[in-house]
LUMTOR-49575 format. One record per residue (C-alpha): residue in one letter; x, y, z. Coordinates in steps of 0.001 Angstrom, whole numbers, padded with zeros to 6 digits, always signed. Example, Ala and Ser with C-alpha at 12.3 -4.5 7.8 and 13.67 -1.06 7.14 Angstrom:
2
A+012300-004500+007800/S+013670-001060+007140/
//
This chain:
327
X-020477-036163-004810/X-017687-035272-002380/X-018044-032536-000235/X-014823-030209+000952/X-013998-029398+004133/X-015212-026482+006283/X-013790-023017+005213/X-010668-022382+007041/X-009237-025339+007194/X-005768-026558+005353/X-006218-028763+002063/X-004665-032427+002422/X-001530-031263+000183/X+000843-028769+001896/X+002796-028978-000812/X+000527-028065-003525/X+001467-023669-004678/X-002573-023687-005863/X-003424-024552-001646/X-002375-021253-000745/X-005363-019713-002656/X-007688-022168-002835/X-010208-020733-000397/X-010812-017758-002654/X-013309-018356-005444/X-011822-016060-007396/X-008257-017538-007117/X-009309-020715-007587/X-007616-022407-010795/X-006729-026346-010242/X-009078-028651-008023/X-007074-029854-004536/X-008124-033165-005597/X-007479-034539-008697/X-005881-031602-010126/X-008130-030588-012933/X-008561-027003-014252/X-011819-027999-015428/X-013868-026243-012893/X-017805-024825-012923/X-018763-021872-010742/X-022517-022503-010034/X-024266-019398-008239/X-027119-020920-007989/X-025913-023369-005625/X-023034-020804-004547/X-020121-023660-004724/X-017144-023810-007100/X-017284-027753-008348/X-014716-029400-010045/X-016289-031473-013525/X-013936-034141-012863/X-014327-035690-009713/X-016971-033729-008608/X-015005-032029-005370/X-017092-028918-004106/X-013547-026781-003578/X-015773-023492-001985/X-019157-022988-000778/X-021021-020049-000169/X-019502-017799-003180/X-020882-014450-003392/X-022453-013338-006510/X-021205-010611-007673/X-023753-010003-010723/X-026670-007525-010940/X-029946-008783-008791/X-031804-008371-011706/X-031999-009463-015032/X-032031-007767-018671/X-033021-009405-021373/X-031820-006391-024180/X-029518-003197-024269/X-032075-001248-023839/X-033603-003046-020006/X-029958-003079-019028/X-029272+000927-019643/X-032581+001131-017834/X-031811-001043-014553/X-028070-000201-014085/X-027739+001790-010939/X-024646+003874-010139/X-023542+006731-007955/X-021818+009499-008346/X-018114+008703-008842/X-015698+009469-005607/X-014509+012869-005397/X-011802+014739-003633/X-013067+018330-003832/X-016178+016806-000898/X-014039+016025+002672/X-016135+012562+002719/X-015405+012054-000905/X-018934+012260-001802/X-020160+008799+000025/X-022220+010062+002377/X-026243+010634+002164/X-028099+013578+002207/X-031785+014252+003247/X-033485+016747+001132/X-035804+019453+002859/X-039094+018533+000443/X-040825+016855+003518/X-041801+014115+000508/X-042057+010407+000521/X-041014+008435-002120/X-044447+008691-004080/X-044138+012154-003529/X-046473+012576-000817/X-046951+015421+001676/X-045918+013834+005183/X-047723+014178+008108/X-046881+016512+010839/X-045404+013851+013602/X-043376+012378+010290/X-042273+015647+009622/X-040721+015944+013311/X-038973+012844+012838/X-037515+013911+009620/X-036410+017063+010855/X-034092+015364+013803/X-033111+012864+011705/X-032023+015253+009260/X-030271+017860+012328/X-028267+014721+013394/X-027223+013500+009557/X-025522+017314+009274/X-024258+017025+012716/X-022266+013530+012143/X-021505+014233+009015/X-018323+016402+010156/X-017082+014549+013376/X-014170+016261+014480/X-012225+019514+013839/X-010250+017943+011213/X-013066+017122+009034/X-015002+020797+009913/X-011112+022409+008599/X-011257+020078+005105/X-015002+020935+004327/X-014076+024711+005179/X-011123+024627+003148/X-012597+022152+000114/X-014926+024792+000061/X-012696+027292-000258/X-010814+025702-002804/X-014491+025518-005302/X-015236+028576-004817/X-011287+029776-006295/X-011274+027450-008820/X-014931+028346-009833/X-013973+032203-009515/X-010698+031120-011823/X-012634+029163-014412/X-010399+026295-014094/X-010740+023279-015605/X-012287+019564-012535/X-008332+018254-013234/X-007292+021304-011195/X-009467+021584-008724/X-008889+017501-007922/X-005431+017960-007869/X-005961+021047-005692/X-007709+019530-002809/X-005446+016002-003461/X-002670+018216-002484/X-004332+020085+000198/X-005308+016433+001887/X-001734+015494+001771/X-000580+018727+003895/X-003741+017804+006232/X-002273+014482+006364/X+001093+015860+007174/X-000083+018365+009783/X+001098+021252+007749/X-001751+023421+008251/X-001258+024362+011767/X-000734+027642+012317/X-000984+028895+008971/X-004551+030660+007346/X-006835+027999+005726/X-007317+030555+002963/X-003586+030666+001938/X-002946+027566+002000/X-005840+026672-000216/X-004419+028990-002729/X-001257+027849-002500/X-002804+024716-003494/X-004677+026287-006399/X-001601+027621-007848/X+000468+024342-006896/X-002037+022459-008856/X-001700+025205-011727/X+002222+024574-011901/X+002031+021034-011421/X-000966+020450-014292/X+001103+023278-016655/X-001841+025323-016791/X-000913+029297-017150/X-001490+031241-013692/X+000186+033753-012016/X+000541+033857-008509/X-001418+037847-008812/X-004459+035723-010302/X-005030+033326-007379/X-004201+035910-004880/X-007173+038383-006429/X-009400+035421-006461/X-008945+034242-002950/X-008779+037426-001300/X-005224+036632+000224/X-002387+038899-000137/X+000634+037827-003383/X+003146+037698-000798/X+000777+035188+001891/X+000169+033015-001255/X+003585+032410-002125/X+004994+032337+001133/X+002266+028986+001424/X+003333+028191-002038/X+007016+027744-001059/X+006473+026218+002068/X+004239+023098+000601/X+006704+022515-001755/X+009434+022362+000671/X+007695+020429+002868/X+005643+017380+000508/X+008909+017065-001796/X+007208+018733-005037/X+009440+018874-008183/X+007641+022145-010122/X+009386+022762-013251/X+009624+026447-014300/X+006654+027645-016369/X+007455+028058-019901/X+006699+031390-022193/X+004746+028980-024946/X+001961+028395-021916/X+001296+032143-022034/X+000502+031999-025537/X-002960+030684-025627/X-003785+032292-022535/X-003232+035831-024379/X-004596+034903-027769/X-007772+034047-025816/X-008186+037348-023922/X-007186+039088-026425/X-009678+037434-029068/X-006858+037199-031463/X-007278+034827-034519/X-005063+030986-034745/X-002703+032614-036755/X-001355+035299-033966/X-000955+032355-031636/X+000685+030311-034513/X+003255+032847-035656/X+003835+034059-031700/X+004740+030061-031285/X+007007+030164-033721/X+008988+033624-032143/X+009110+031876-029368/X+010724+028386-031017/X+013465+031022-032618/X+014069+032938-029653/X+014520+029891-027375/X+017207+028243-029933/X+019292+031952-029599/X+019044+031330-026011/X+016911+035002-025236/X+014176+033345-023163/X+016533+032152-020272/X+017092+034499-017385/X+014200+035971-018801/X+010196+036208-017240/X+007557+033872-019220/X+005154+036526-018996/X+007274+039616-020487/X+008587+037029-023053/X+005507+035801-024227/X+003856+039148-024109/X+006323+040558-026392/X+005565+037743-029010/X+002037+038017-028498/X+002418+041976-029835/X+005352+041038-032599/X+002947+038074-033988/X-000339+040905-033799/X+002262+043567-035743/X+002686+041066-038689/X-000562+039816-038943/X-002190+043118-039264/X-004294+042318-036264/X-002275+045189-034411/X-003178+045050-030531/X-001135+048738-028007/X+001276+047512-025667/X-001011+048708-023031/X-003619+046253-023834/X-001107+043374-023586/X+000502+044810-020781/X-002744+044687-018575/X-003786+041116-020143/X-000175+039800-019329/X-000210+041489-015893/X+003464+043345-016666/X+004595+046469-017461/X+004937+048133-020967/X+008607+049009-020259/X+008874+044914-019787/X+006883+044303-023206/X+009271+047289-024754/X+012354+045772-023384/X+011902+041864-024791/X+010729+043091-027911/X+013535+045111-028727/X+015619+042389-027975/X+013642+040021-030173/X+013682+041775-033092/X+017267+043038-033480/X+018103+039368-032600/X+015518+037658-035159/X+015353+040515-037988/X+011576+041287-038777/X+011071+043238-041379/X+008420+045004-040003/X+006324+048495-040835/X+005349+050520-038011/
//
C-alpha cells in the first residue's frame, strides 16, 4: 500500500482543481492518484484511503463522532451531552464556568477545611477574570440592566436578544461614551420593540428603567442615527391586541376593532394620525357594538392618551364609516 506524503506538502499534479483541497479530509472528493472518487474514511486508523489504488490521501483525521457508543434511542438520549446554547443577554455569551458555593465534590461530599481554602481562591480569582477590563465590567452592568427591563416589561427572549445584539453593536462602535448606561439600555429595549414590531411606547420603557421619556428617546434617536437603523412607523393594528389583553376583552372586540381599522386606513384617517389614539378609539367603537361596553377613561389610561384624543378619533371614525350605533 502506498503511503502519501507528509502533510503540507504539494501533490505531484499542480494542475489538478481537487489539489487545492486535498489536505482537508473533509474536502477530499477524487484521489491525487488515480483519480477515483471511490474513497473510505477509516477512523480507526485515522487515514482517508482511496479503494482503488490504495493511496493513503490524509492521515491523522480527527473524529468527529461521540466517544461513546449507543446501541438504542434510548442510551443515546441518555449519553448526549450539551451546553447551554450561546447567548447574548451574558457579556461572555454564556461560555464561561462557574464554581458553585456548596463546598461539594462530585459525590457530594463535604470537603475538608484546607480544600475548602483552595476552593475559595480559586473561586475569588474565576469572578475576578471573568470581567477583564472596563469594557467587559460596562456590558455585564448594562446586560444586566437590560434583564432586569425586559423582565420588568414581560417581554418576550426575541427582544431581549435583539436588545443586547444592538447594545453590543454601539459598544462596538464606541457609542456609549459619555452617555448613561441606563438610557442607552432602554433605548435599546425600545429599539428592539420597534425593530421586532412588538407594541411599546417610549412612557413604558422609561417607567421601567427608571430613566426620564425625554433621556430615552434622546438615546433612541441617537442609535438610530448613528448604526444606520431603518424603523418603520408603528402601525395602529399592533395596539390592538395589546388593549384587548389589558382590557380582558373577548376575540370578537379585537376582531371587529381590526376590521375599523382596515376601513379607516382605506379612507386614509389613520395617516397624520397617532397609533395609540387611533387604535384606542377602535378598541372603544368595537366594545360599543359588541355590548362589551368599556368608559373612555379606562381605555384612555390602558392606551396611555387622553380622553379628548379617544373623543377626537372616534368622532372622526364614525361620521366617516356610519355605525349605527345606540348610546
Amino acid at each position: 500500500m502506498n503511503r502519501s506524503k507528509k502533510e503540507g506538502e504539494k501533490p505531484e499534479n499542480p494542475d489538478d482543481p481537487e489539489d487545492d483541497v486535498s489536505l482537508d479530509p473533509l474536502k477530499i472528493q477524487r484521489c491525487p492518484e488515480c483519480g477515483s472518487t471511490r474513497l473510505m474514511r477509516d477512523y480507526e486508523s485515522a487515514e482517508v484511503v482511496c479503494m482503488d489504488c490504495g493511496y493513503v490521501i490524509a492521515s491523522k483525521i480527527a473524529d468527529r463522532g461521540p466517544e461513546w457508543r449507543a446501541f438504542d434511542d434510548e442510551q443515546k438520549a441518555k449519553r448526549a451531552r450539551v451546553g447551554a446554547p450561546i447567548t447574548y443577554t451574558i457579556h461572555d455569551k454564556g461560555l464561561s464556568t462557574m464554581i458553585d458555593w456548596h463546598d461539594k465534590d462530585v459525590y457530594g461530599k463535604s470537603l475538608s477545611p484546607r480544600q475548602k481554602a483552595q476552593v475559595y481562591r480559586l473561586r475569588k480569582w474565576q469572578r475576578r477574570i471573568r470581567v477583564s477590563d472596563a469594557t467587559e465590567r460596562n456590558l455585564a452592568f448594562a446586560l444586566s440592566e437590560i434583564t432586569k427591563i425586559a423582565n420588568n416589561l414581560s417581554l418576550p427572549k426575541s427582544i431581549l436578544e435583539t436588545a443586547s445584539v444592538i447594545y453590543r453593536k454601539a459598544v462596538k462602535e464606541r457609542l456609549i461614551r459619555g452617555r448613561s448606561i441606563q438610557g442607552v439600555t432602554a433605548a435599546a429595549i425600545y429599539l428592539a420593540c420597534r425593530q421586532c414590531g412588538l407594541a411599546r411606547t417610549l412612557e413604558e420603557i422609561a417607567q421601567a428603567s427608571n430613566v426620564s421619556k425625554k433621556e430615552v428617546g434622546r438615546s433612541y434617536r441617537f442609535l438610530i442615527r448613528e448604526l444606520n437603523y431603518s424603523i418603520p412607523p408603528l402601525k395602529p393594528s399592533q395596539y390592538i391586541t395589546k388593549f384587548s389583553n389589558q382590557l380582558t376583552m373577548q376575540g370578537k372586540v379585537e376582531e371587529i376593532a381590526h376590521k375599523i381599522l382596515a376601513a379607516a386606513r382605506e379612507l386614509k384617517l389613520t395617516s397624520g394620525r397617532g397609533p395609540t389614539g387611533i387604535a384606542a378609539a377602535a378598541s372603544y367603537i368595537a366594545s360599543v357594538l359588541t355590548g362589551e361596553r368599556k368608559t373612555q377613561r379606562e381605555i384612555a389610561e390602558i392606551a396611555q392618551v387622553t380622553e379628548v384624543t379617544i373623543r377626537n378619533r372616534y368622532k372622526e371614525l364614525v361620521e366617516r364609516l356610519t355605525f349605527e350605533m345606540s348610546l
